[in-house]
N, C-alpha and C positions, 0 to 999 in steps of 0.2 A: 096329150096329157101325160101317156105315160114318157114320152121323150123329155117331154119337161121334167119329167118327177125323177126319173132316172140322171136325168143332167142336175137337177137339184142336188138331187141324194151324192152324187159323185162330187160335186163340188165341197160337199158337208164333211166327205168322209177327206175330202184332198185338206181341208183346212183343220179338221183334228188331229189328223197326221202330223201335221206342220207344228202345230200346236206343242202337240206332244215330243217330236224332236227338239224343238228350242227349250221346253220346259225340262226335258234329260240332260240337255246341252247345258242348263242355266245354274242346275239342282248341284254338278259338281262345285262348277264357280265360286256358288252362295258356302258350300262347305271349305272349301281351299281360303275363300275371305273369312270365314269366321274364323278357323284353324287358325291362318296366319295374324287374325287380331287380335288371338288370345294368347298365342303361341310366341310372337312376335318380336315384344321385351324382354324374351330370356335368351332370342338367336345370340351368338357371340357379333357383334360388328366386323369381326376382324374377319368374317368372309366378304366383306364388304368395302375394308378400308385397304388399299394398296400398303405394303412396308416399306415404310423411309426411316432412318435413320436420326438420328438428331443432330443437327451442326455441329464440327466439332468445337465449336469456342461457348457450347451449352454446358454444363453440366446436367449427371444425371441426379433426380432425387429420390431416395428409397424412404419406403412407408414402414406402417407396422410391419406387412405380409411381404412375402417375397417374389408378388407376381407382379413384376414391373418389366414386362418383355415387351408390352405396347410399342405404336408409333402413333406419329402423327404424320399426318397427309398435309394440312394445309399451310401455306408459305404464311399465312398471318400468323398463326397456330406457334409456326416454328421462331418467330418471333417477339412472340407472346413469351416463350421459353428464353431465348439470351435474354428477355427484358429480367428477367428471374435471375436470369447469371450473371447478370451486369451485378444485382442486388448484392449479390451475393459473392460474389467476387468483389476484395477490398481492392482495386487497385488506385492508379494514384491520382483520378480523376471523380471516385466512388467511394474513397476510404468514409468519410465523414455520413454521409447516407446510410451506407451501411451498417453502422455503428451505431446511427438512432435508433436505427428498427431491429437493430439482428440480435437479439435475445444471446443466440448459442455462441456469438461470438465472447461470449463472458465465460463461455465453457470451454474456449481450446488454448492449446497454449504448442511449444514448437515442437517440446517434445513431446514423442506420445503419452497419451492418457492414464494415469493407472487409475483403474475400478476405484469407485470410491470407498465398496464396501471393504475395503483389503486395508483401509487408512481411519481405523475409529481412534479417534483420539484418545479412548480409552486404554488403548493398546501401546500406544507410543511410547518410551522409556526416554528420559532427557528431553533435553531441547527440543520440542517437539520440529522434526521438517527443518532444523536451523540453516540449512545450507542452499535452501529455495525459497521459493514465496507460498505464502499459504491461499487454501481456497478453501472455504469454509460452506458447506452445505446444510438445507433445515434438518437434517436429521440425524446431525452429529458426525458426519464424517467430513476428511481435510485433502485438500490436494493443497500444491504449490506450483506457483509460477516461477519459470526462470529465470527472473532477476526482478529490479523493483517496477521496471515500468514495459514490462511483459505486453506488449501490444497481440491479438490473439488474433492473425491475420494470413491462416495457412488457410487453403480449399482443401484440407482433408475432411473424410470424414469422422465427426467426431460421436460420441459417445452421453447421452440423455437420457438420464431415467432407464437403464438398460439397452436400450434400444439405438440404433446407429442411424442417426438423420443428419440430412445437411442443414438445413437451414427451421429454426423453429415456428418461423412467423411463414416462410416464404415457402414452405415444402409443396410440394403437388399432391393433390387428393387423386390418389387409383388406390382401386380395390379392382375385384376378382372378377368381376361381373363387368366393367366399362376400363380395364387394365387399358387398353387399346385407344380409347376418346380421346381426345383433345385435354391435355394435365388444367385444371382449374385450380390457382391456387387459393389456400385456407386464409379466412376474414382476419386478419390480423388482430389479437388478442388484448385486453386491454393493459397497459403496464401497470405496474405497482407501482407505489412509491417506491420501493426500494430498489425494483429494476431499473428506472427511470435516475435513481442516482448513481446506479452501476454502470449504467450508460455513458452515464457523463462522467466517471470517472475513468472509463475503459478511453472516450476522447481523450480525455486528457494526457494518458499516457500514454496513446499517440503522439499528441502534439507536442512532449518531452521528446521524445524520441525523435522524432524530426526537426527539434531545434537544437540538438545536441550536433545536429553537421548543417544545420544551415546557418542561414544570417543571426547577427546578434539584436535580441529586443530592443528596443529602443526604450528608456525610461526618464525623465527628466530629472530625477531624483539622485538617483545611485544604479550604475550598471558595475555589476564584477566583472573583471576583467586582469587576467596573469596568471601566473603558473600557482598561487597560491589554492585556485583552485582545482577539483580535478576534471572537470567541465562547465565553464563557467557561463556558457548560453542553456546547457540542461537546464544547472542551478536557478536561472533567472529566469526562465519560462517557468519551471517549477513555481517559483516564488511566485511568479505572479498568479498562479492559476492557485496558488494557495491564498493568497488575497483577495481571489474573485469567487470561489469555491467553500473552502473549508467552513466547517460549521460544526463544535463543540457542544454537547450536552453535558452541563456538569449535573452530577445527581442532588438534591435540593436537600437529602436527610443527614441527620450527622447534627449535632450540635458542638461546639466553641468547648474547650480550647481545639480539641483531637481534630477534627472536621473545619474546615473554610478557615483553617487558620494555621500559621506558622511561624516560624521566627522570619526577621524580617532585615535582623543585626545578625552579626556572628557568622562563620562560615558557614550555616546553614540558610542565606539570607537566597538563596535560590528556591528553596525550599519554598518558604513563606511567600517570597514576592510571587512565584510563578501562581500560587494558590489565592490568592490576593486579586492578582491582576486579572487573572482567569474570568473569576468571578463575577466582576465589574466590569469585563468586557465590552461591548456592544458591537463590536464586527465580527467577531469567530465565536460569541457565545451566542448559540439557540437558545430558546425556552420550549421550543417545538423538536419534543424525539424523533419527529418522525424525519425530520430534516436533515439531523445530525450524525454527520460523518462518523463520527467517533465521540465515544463519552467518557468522561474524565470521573475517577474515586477522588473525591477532596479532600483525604484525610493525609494528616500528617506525621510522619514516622519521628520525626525531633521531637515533636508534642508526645507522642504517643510514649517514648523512652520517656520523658518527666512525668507524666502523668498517668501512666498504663503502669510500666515495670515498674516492678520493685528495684529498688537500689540494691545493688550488691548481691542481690540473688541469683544472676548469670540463669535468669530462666526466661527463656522468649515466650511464653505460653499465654499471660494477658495478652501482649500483644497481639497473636496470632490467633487466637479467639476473636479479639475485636475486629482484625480484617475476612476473617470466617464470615464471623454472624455478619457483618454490614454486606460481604459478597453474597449472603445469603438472602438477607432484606431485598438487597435490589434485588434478586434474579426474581425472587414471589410477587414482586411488587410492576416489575416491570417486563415488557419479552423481551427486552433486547440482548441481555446477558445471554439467554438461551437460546436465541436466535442465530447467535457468532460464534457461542461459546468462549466469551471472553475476546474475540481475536482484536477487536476494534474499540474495545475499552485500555485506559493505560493509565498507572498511579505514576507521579511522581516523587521522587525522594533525596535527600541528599546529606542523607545523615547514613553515617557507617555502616546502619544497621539496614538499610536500603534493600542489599540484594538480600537480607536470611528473609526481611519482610514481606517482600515480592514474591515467596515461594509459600508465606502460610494457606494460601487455598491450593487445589490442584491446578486448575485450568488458567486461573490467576497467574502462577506461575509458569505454564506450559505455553497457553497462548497470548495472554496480553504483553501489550508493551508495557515495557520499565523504563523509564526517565530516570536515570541515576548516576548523579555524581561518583559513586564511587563503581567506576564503572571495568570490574572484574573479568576477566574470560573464566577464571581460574572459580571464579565462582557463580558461574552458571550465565555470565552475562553474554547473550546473543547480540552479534553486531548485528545480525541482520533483521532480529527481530526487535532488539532494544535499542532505546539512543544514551547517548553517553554526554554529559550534559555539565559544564564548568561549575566551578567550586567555586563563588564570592566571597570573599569578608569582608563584608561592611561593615565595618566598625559604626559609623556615625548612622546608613541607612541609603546613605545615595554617596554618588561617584566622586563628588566635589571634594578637588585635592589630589583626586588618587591620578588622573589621567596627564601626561608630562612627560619630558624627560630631552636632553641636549641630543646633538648630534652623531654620528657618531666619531668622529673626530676628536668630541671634548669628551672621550669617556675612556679613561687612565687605568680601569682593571681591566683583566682578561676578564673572570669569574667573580660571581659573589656567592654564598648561603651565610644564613643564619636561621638556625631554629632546634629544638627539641629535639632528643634522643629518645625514636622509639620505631620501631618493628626493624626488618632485616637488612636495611638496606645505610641506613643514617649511619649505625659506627660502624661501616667498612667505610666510604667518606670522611668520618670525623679522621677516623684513624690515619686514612692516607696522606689527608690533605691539613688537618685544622693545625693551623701556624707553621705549615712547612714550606709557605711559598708566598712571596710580597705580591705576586702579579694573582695569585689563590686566593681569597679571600675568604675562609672556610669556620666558622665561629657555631660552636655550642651556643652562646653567650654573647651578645651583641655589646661592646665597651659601652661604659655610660658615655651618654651624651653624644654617640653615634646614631645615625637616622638611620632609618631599614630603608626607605625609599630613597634616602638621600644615596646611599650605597647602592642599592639597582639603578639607580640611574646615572654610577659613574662608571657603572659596569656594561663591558661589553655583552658578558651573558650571565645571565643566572641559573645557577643549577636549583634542578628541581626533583629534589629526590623522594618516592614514597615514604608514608609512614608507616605505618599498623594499614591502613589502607592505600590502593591504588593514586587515589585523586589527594592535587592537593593547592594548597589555594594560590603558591607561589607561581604558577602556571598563568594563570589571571594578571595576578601581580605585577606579572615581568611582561605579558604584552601590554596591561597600562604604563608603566614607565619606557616603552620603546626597548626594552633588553632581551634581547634573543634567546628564548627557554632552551634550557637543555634537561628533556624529559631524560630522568633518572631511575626505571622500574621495570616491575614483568608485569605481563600480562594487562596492560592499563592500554583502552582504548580511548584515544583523548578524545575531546568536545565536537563534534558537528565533523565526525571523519567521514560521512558520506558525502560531504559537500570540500571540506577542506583539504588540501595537500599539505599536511604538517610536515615531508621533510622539505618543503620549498621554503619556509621560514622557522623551523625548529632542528634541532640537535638530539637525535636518540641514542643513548647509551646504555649499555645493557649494565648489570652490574659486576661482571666477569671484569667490563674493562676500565674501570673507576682506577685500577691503578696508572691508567695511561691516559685519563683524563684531559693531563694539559696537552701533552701531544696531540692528541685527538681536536682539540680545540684551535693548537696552533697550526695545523695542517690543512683548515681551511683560511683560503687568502684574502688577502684586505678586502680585494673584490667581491669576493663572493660573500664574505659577512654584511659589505655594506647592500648588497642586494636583499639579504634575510633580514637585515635590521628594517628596511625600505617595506619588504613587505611585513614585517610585523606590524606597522604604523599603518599599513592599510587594510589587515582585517578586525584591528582594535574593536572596528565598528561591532564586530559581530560579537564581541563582547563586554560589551558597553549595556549598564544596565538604566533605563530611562524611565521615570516617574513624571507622564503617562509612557506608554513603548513609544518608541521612534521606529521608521520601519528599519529593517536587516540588525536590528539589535537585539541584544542575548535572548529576549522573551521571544520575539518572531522567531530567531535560532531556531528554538527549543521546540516553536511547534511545527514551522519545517520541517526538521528531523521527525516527530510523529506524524505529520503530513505524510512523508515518505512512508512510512511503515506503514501506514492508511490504505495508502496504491498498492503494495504489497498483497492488499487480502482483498477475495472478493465474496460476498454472499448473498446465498440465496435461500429465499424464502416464501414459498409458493403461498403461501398464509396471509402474506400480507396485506392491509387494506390498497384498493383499486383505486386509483385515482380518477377524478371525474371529467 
């Protein structure tokens, strides 16, 4: 018994033993697993993940913070990454993708960036930016892009909200704590409306720019085509993507005569028709702001001088009141004035008084576009920001009669003028020329029973010399009758010069050389006049006025030309409603 109990006992004490050493052995264990399960999510990974570098055809993306020293390990991982830089890189198999989605591509441009805050428009003195394009942000500051159809398509990094990121929709989410993980990138955000049309306006001027060296459109209608223009597949890709595109807000307030109406006779008949036809629209006029490209002031500066000014008071102050308060109406009534700050609003005019009218508000005149016949440098008018827009006289209302004229072979003058004595330029003209030359045709005073048109049109060219203003209506005149303008002025930007090469069918003289005028005229050879008379007769079209418009005539013209100025500015507005 006692060998039993002694063999028991010894056995008891061998398996408490045992006991006890795997219970010591276990007790660490259980604390090193709890440690490391609690401990665990704040180890860094990166003693964990090998350092690989990034391919070099990735780019890299920076965050708010500066701790992007991470890798990635897995070959999926690293291809997860080019898939980011394909996005993100325009090139020439990616441009159009890129462009849908990439937000920041609206924010770069070739040259570098300047701060926005360094460009408040309140600061600007003249023409605001007049020698770039502008960029317009919600909170009143402007950049400019490099020319009109600034495609924004460099892999730098660019500049957002302060902060330096590559890409807005596509950037990689690291922070401090998983710098090192696998880049996951951010849900893509939903666009605005207004992003959504910056989009598509940023394609577009892509696909200018690339049709300006490639193949020419095809159109069934009418393709340009000659030296008369100054790229004539730009021009026509342009056009057309302004036919498939553009879209007009006219503002609805304003009552008759000042407002939706104009003259529609008389050389203010640009005036009235474009503000007319506008109206009545139904292809380029929205009813929807929110659609709308660009929004038009319906008021009329001709009306406004009959009916605003006092006669003979030489005081512009009604006037300049009434485009005050009406800039003021819209901006309270609507956001889009302050949205742009004017950049994408634009009055038309073509009454004398045009350019002092275009400057009664500040921003009015700083940043919207002006449509204006009398289209001045000298007095404040921006080619790049403004268009410059023909001078009609309709006497009757419409074209019937005015369009004509023989070949030029049956046409016996050198030169014609006839008209009025007034501003600086007419009697140095009269003086040199009037009755001192048979082949000169130069008259104060047209003989009775002599035809004005009958005489441009036996003329090889007609001179077209300023009056008291720039613009003048014999400019019109002479390409309806087939007679080769010979623009006579300073400072005068003729009609649709972003599209047009006037000296490939016009004659510029300054007024220094008026006294060598015939010379100047005889100095170009039969040949080459009949080539400038040839294209005269083939851009007539574009100033041909049509009741309804016909396409590429003077109305399309005119909103081409502000089309263009359109692509020039781009904005943004983080405010906007979200589309669904």
């Amino acid at each position: 018994m006692g060998d039993g109990f002694a063999c028991c006992s010894s056995s008891s004490s061998s398996s408490s033993s045992s006991s006890m050493k795997l219970l010591l052995f276990m007790v660490p264990l259980i604390v090193v697993a709890l440690f490391v399960s609690v401990l665990g999510p704040n180890i860094s990974s990166s003693s964990f993940v090998p350092n690989h570098s990034f391919p070099s055809s990735s780019y890299s993306f920076s965050s708010n913070n500066n701790n992007n020293n991470g890798s990635v390990e897995d070959s999926d991982q690293n291809k997860l990454v080019d898939l980011h830089s394909r996005v993100v890189m325009v090139d020439a198999q990616n441009k159009k993708e890129a462009l849908l989605y990439d937000e920041s591509l609206l924010n770069r441009s070739y040259s570098p960036l300047v701060p926005v805050e360094s460009l408040q428009v309140q600061q600007l003195n003249g023409t605001i930016l007049e020698d770039e394009g502008l960029d317009v942000s919600e909170n009143g500051n402007v950049q400019r892009e490099d020319d009109f159809f600034a495609a924004t398509m460099n892999n730098e990094s660019v500049t957002i909200n302060g902060e330096v990121q590559r890409d807005a929709f596509f950037a990689a989410s690291m922070n401090e704590s998983d710098s090192t993980l696998p880049m996951k990138p951010k849900t893509p955000k939903a666009l605005t409306k207004l992003q959504r049309m910056e989009a598509g306006l940023q394609r577009t001027r892509l696909a200018i720019k690339e049709a300006a060296t490639g193949n020419q459109t095809l159109d069934p209608d009418f393709v340009p085509i000659g030296p008369m223009y100054l790229n004539s597949k730009a021009f026509h890709r342009s056009y057309l993507e302004m036919e498939k595109m553009f879209k007009i807000f006219v503002y609805e307030e304003g009552e008759q005569p000042v407002f939706h109406d104009g003259p529609c006779r008389s050389i203010y008949s640009t005036e009235g028709n474009f503000i007319y036809t506008l109206d009545v629209n139904r292809q380029f006029r929205t009813k929807n702001p929110e659609k709308a490209h660009a929004f038009f002031f319906p008021f009329s500066v001709a009306r406004m001088v009959r009916f605003v000014y006092v006669r003979d008071s030489h005081d512009f102050g009604p006037i300049k009141r009434t485009v005050v308060d009406y800039v003021n109406l819209i901006s309270g009534r609507y956001p889009y004035w302050n949205r742009s700050l004017g950049a994408d609003h634009f009055m038309l005019a073509c009454h004398d008084w045009g350019p002092e009218t275009s400057f009664s508000h500040p921003l009015l005149g700083k940043n919207s576009i002006h449509a204006l016949c009398n289209a001045n440098t000298s007095e404040r008018f921006s080619p790049i920001k403004d268009v410059s827009i023909p001078e009609i006289n309709l006497r009757t209302g419409d074209i019937k009669g005015l369009i004509g004229g023989p070949s030029p072979s049956r046409r016996s003058l050198l030169a014609f003028f006839a008209g009025g004595v007034h501003g600086p330029i007419r009697p140095v003209l009269l003086e040199h020329w009037e009755n001192k030359d048979e082949d000169m045709k130069v008259h104060k005073y047209l003989p009775k029973g002599v035809s004005y048109y009958d005489m441009m049109r036996k003329a090889k060219f007609c001179l077209c010399p300023s009056g008291y203003e720039v613009a003048s209506p014999r400019v019109v005149e002479a390409i309806y009758n087939g007679c080769v303008p010979v623009l006579i002025s300073e400072h005068y930007v003729p009609p649709f010069s972003d599209v047009l090469n006037w000296k490939s069918f016009s004659v510029e003289v300054s007024t220094k050389d008026i006294p060598n005028l015939k010379n100047i005229l005889l100095s170009i050879s039969s040949r080459q006049y009949i080539r400038m008379q040839r294209r005269v007769l083939k851009v007539r079209r574009h100033f041909e006025f049509n009741s309804p418009p016909k396409r590429f005539d003077v109305f399309h013209m005119i909103l081409h030309s502000i089309w263009l100025r359109r692509l020039n500015v781009r904005i943004h507005n983080e405010q906007s409603s979200v589309t669904s």
